[in-house]
PDB file as gemmi writes it, atoms N, CA and C in Angstrom:
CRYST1    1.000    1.000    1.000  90.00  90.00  90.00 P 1                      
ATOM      1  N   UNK A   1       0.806  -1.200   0.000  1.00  0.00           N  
ATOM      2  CA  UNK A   1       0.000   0.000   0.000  1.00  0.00           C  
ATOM      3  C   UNK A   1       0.851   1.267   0.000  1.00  0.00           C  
ATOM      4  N   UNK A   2       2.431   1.441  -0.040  1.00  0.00           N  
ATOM      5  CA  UNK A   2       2.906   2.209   0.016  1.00  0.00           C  
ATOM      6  C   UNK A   2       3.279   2.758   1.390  1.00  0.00           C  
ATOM      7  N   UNK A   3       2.473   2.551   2.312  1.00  0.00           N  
ATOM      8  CA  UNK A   3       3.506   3.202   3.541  1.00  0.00           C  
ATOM      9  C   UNK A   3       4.478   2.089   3.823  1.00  0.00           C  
ATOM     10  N   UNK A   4       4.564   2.684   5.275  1.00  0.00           N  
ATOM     11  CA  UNK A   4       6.081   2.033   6.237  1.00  0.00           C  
ATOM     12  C   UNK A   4       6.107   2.814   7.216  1.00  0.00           C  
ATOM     13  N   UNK A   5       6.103   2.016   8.283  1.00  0.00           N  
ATOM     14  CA  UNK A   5       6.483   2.217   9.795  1.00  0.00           C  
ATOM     15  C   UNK A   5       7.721   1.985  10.120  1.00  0.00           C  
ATOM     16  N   UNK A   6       8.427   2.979  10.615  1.00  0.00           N  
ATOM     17  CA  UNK A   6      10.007   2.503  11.733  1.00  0.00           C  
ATOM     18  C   UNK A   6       9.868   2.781  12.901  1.00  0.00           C  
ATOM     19  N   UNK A   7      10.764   1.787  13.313  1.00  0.00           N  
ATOM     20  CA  UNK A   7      10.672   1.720  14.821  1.00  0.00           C  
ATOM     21  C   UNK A   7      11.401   2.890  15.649  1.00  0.00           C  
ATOM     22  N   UNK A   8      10.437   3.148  16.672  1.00  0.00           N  
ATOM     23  CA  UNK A   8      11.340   4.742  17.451  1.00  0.00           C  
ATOM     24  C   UNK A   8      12.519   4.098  17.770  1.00  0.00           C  
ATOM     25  N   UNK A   9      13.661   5.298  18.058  1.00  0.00           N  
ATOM     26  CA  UNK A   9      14.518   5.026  18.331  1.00  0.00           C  
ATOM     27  C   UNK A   9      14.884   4.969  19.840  1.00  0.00           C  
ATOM     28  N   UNK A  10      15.966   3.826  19.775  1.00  0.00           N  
ATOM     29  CA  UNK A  10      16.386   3.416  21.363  1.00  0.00           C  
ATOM     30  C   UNK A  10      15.892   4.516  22.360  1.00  0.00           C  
ATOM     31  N   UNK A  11      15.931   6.341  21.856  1.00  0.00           N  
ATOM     32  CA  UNK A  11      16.231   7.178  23.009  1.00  0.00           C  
ATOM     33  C   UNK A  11      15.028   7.626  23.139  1.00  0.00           C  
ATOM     34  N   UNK A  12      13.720   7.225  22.501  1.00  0.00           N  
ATOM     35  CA  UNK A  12      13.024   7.571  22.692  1.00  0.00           C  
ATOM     36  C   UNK A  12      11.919   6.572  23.276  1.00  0.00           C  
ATOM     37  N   UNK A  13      11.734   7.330  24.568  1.00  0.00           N  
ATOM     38  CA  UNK A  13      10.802   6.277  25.568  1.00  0.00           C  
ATOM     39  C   UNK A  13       9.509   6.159  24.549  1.00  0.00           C  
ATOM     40  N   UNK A  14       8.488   5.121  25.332  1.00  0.00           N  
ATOM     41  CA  UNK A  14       7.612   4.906  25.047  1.00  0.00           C  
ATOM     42  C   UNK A  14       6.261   5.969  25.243  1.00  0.00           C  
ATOM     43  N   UNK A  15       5.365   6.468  24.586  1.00  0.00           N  
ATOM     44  CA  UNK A  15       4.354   7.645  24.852  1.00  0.00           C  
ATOM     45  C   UNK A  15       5.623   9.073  24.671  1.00  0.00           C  
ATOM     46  N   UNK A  16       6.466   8.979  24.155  1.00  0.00           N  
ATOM     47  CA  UNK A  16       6.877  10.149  23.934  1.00  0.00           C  
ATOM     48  C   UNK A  16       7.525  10.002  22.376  1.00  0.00           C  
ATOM     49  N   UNK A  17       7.774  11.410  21.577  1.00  0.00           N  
ATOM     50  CA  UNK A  17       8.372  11.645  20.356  1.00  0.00           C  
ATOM     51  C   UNK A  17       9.388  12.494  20.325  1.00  0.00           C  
ATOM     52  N   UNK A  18      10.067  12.448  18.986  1.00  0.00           N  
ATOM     53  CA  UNK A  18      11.067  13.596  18.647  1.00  0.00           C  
ATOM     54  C   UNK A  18      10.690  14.117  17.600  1.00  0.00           C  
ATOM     55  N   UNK A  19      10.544  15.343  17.522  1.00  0.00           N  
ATOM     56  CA  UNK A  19      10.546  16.626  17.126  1.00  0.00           C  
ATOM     57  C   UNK A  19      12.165  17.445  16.647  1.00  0.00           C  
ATOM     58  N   UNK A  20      11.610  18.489  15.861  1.00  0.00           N  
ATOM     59  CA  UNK A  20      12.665  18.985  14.979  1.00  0.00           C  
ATOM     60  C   UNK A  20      12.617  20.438  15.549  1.00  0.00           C  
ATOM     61  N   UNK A  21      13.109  21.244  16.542  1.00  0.00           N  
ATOM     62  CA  UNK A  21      12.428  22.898  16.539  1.00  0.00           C  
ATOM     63  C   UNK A  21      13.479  23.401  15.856  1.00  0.00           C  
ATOM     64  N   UNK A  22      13.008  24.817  15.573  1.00  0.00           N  
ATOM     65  CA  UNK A  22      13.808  25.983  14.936  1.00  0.00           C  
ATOM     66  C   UNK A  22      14.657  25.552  13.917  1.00  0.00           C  
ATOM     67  N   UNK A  23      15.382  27.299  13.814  1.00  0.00           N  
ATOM     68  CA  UNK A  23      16.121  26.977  12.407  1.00  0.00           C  
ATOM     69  C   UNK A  23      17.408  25.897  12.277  1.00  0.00           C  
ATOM     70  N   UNK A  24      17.841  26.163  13.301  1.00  0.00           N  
ATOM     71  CA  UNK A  24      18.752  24.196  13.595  1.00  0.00           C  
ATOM     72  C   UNK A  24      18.167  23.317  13.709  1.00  0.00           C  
ATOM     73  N   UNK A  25      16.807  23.271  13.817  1.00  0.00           N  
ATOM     74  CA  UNK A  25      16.299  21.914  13.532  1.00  0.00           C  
ATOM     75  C   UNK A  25      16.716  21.180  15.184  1.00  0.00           C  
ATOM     76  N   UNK A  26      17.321  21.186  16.042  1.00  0.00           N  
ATOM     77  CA  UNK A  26      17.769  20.527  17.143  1.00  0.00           C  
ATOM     78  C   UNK A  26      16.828  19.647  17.410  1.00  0.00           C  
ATOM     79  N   UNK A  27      16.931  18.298  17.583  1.00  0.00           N  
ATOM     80  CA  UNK A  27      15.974  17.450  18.061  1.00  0.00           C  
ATOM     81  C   UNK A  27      15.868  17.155  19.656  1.00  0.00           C  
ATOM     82  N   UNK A  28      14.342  17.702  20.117  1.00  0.00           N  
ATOM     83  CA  UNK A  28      13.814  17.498  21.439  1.00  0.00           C  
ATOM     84  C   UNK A  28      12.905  16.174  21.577  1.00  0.00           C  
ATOM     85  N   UNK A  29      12.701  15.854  22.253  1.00  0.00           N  
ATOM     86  CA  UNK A  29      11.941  13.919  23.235  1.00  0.00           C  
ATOM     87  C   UNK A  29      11.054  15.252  24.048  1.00  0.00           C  
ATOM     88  N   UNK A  30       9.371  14.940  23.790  1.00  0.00           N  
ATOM     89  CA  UNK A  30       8.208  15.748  24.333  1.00  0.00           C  
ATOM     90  C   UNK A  30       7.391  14.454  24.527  1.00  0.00           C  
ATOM     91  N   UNK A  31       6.824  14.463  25.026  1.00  0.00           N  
ATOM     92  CA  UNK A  31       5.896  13.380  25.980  1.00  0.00           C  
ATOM     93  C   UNK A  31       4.368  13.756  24.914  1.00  0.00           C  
ATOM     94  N   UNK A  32       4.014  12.830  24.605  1.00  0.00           N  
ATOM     95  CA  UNK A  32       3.072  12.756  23.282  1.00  0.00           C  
ATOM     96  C   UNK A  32       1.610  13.593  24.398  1.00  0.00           C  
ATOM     97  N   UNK A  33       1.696  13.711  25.412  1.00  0.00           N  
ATOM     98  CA  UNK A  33       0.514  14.332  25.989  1.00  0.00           C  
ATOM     99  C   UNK A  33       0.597  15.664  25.576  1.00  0.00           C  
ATOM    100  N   UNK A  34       1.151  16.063  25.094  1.00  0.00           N  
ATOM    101  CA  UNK A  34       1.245  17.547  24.621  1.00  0.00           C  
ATOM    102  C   UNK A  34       0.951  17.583  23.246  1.00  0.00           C  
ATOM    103  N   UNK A  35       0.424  16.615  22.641  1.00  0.00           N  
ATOM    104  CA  UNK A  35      -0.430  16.352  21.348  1.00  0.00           C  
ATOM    105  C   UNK A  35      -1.748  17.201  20.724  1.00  0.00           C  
ATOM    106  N   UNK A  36      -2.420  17.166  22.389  1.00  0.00           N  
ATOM    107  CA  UNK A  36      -3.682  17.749  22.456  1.00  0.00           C  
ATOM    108  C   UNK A  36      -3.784  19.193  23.165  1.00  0.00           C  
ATOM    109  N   UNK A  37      -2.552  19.572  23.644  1.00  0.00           N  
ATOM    110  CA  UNK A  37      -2.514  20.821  24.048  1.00  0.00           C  
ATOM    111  C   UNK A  37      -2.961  22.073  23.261  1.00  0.00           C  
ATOM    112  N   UNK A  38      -3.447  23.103  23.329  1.00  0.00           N  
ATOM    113  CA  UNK A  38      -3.874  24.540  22.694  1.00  0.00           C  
ATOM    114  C   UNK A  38      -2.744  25.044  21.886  1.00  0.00           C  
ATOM    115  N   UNK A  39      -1.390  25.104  22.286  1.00  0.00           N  
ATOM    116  CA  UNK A  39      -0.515  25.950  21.823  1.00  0.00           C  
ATOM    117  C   UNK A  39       0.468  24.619  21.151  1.00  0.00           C  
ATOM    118  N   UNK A  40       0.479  23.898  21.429  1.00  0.00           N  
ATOM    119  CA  UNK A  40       0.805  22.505  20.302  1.00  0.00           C  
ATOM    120  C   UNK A  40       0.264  22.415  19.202  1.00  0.00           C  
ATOM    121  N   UNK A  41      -0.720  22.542  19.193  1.00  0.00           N  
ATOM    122  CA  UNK A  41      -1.736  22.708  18.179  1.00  0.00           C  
ATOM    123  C   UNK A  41      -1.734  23.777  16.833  1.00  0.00           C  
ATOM    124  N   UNK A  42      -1.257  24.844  17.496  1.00  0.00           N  
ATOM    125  CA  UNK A  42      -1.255  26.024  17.020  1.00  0.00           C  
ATOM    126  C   UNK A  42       0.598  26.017  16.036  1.00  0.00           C  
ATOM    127  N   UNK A  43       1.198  25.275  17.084  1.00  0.00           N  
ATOM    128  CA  UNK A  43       2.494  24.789  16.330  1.00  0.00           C  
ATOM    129  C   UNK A  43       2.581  23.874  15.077  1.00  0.00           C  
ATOM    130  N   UNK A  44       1.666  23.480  15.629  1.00  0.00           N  
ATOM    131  CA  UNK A  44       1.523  22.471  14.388  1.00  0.00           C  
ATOM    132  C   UNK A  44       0.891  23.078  12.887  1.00  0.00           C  
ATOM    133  N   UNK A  45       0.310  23.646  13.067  1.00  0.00           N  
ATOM    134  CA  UNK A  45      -0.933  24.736  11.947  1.00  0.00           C  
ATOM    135  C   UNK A  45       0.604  25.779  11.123  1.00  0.00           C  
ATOM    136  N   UNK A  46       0.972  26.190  12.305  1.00  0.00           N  
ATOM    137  CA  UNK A  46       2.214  27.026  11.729  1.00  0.00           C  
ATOM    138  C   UNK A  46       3.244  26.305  10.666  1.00  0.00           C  
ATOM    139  N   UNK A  47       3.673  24.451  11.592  1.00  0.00           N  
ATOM    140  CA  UNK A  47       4.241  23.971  11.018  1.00  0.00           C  
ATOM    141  C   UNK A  47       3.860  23.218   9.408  1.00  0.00           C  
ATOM    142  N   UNK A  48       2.745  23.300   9.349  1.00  0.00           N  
ATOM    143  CA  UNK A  48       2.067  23.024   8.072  1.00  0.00           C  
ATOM    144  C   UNK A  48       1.704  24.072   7.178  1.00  0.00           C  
ATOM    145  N   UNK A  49       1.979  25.033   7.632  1.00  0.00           N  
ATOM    146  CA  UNK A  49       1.663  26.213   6.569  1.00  0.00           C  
ATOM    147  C   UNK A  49       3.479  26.311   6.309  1.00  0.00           C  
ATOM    148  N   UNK A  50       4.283  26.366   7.070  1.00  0.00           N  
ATOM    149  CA  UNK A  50       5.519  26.801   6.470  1.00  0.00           C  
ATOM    150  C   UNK A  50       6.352  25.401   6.116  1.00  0.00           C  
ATOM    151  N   UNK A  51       6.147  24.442   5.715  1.00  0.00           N  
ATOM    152  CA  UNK A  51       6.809  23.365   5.539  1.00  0.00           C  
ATOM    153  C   UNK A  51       6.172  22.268   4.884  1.00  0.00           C  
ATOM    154  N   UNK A  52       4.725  22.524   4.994  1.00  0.00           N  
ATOM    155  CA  UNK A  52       4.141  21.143   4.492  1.00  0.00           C  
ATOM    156  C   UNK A  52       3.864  20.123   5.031  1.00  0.00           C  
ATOM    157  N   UNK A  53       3.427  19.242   4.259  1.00  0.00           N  
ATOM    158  CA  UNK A  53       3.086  18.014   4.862  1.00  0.00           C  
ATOM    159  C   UNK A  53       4.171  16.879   4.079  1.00  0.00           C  
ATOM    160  N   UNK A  54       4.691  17.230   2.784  1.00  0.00           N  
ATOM    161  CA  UNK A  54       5.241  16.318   2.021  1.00  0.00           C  
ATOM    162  C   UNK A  54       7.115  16.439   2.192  1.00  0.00           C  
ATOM    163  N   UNK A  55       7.305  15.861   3.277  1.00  0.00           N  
ATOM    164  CA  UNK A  55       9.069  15.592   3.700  1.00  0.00           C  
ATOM    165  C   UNK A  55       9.051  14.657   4.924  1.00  0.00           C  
ATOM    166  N   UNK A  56      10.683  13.875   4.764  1.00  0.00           N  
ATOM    167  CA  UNK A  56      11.075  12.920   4.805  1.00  0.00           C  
ATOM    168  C   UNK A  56      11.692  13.154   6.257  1.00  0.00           C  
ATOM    169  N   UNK A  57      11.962  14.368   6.982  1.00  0.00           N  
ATOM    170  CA  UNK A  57      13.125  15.180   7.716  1.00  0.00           C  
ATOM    171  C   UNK A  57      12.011  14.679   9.258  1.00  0.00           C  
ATOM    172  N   UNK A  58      11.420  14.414   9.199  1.00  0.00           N  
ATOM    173  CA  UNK A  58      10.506  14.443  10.864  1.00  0.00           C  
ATOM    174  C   UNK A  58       9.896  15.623  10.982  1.00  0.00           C  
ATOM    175  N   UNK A  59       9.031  15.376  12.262  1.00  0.00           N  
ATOM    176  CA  UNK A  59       8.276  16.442  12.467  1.00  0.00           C  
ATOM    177  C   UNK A  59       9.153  17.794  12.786  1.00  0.00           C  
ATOM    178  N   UNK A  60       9.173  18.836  12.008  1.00  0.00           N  
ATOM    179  CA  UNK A  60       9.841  20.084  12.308  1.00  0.00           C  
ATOM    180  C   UNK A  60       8.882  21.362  12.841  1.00  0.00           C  
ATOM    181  N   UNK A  61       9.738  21.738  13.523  1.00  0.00           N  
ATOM    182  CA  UNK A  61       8.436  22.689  14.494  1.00  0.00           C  
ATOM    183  C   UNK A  61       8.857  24.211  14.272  1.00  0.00           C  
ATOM    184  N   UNK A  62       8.406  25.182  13.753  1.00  0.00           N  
ATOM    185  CA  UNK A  62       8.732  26.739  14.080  1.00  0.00           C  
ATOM    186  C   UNK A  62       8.800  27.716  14.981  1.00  0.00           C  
ATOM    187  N   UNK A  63       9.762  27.407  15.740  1.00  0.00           N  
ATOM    188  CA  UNK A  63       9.887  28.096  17.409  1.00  0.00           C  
ATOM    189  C   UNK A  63      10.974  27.962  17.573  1.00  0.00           C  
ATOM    190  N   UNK A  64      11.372  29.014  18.411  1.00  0.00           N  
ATOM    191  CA  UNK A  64      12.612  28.990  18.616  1.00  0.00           C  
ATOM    192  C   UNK A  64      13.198  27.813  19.975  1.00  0.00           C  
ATOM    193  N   UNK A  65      13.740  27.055  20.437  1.00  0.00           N  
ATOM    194  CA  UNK A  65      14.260  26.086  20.879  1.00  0.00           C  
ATOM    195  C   UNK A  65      14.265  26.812  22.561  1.00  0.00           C  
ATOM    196  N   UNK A  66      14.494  27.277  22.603  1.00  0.00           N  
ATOM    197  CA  UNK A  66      14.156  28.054  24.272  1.00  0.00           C  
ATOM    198  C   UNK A  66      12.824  28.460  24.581  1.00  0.00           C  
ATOM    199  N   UNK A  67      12.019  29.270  23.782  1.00  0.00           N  
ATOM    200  CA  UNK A  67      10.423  28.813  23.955  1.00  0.00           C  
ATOM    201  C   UNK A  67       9.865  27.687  23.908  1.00  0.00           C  
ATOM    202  N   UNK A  68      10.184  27.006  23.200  1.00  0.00           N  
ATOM    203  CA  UNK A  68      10.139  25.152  22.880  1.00  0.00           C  
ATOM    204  C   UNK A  68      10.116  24.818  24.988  1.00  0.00           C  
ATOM    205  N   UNK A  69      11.773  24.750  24.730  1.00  0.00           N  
ATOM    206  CA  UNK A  69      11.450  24.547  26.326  1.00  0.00           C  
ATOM    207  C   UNK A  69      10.480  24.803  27.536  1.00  0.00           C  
ATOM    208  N   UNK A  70      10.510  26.232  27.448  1.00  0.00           N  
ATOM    209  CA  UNK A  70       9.376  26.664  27.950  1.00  0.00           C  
ATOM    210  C   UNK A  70       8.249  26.082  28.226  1.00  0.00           C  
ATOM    211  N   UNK A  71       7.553  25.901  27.124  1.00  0.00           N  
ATOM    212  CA  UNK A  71       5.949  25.051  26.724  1.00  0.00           C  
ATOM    213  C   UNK A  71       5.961  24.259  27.954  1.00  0.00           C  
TER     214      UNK A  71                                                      
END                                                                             
């Protein structure tokens, strides 16, 4: 059917993901409960208007990596 699943990697626990923020791209481990959050959400909308849906790179997020933290 054309997809494919890979398996998370070793560093990433179980119920959590990695993410891509800012213009380095730096990869953060966020606990998938922040999926359904208001301002996750809103990251995400951003991240689909400036990037798309069609790439290979992981989820990349538009924020700067110290607000990231923040959240």
């Amino acid at each position: 059917n054309g997809s494919s699943c890979a398996a998370a990697p070793d560093d990433v626990p179980e119920g959590y993901l990695a993410v891509y923020v800012g213009e380095e791209r730096r990869r953060c481990v966020m606990s998938a409960r922040h999926l359904s959050h208001p301002w996750f959400k809103a990251l995400l909308e951003k991240a689909a208007e400036e990037f798309g849906f069609d790439h290979k790179e992981g989820l990349r997020l538009p924020c700067d990596v110290v607000a990231f933290k923040l959240m």
